[in-house]
N, C-alpha and C positions, 0 to 999 in steps of 0.2 A: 452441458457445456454452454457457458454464456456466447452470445452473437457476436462476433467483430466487431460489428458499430455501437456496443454498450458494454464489452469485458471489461472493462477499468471502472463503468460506473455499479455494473454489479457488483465487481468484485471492490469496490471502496466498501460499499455499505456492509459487506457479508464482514469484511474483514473487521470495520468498528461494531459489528456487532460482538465477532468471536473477543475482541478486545476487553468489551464491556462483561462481555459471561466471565474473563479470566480477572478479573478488575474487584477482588473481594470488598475495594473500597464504599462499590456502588451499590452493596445492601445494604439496605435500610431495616425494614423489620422484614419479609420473607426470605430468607435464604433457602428456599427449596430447590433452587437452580444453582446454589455456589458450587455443590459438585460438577464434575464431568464424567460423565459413563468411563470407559477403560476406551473403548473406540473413538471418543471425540478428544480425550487427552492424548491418547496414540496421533490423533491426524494431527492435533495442536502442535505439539513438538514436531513434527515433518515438517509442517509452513513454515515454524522458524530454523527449519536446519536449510530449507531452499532458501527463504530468503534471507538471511544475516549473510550468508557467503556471496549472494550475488550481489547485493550493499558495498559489502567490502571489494569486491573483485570489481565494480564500476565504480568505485569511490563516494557512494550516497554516505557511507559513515568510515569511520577511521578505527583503528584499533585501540580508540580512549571512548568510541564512541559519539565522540562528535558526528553531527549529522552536517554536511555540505550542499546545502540548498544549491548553488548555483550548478553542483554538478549534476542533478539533480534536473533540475531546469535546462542544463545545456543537452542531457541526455534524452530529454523528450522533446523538445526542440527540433535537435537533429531526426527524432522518429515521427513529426507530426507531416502530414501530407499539408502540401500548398497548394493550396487553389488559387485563379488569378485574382479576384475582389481581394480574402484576405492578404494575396503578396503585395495588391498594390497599395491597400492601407498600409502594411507595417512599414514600406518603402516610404509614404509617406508620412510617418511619425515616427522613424528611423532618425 
């Protein structure tokens, strides 16, 4: 399990990695990695059955697919802890 204070930047990197593995585009000449075992294609499809519905159920994408940055940004926003220095910067370039 990733730590509190680094789950989002572990799980960025793990996630553009799993991206790049599924990304047939990005072989060049060795393709001994464009398959996936039966186990890593099974957890594949799980990640996007969690998250495509939790997307659409907080509105990060719509059902054409558009993706909405600002809800996006207003939903981590509202989850980021405030501490006094950064409130009194944003207060000040508010």
């Amino acid at each position: 399990m990733n730590m509190s204070c680094c789950r989002f930047r572990n799980t960025l990197n793990a996630v553009k990695d799993c991206l790049y593995a599924i990304d047939h585009k990005n072989y060049e000449i060795d393709d001994s990695d464009r398959f996936l075992s039966q186990e890593e294609a099974a957890a594949g499809k799980d990640l996007f059955k969690w998250i495509l519905p939790f997307c659409l159920e907080y509105g990060f994408i719509d059902e054409l697919g558009d993706i909405d940055e600002k809800a996006i940004e207003a939903f981590f926003d509202a989850k980021t802890e405030k501490t006094g220095a950064v409130d009194q910067a944003e207060q000040v370039y508010a």
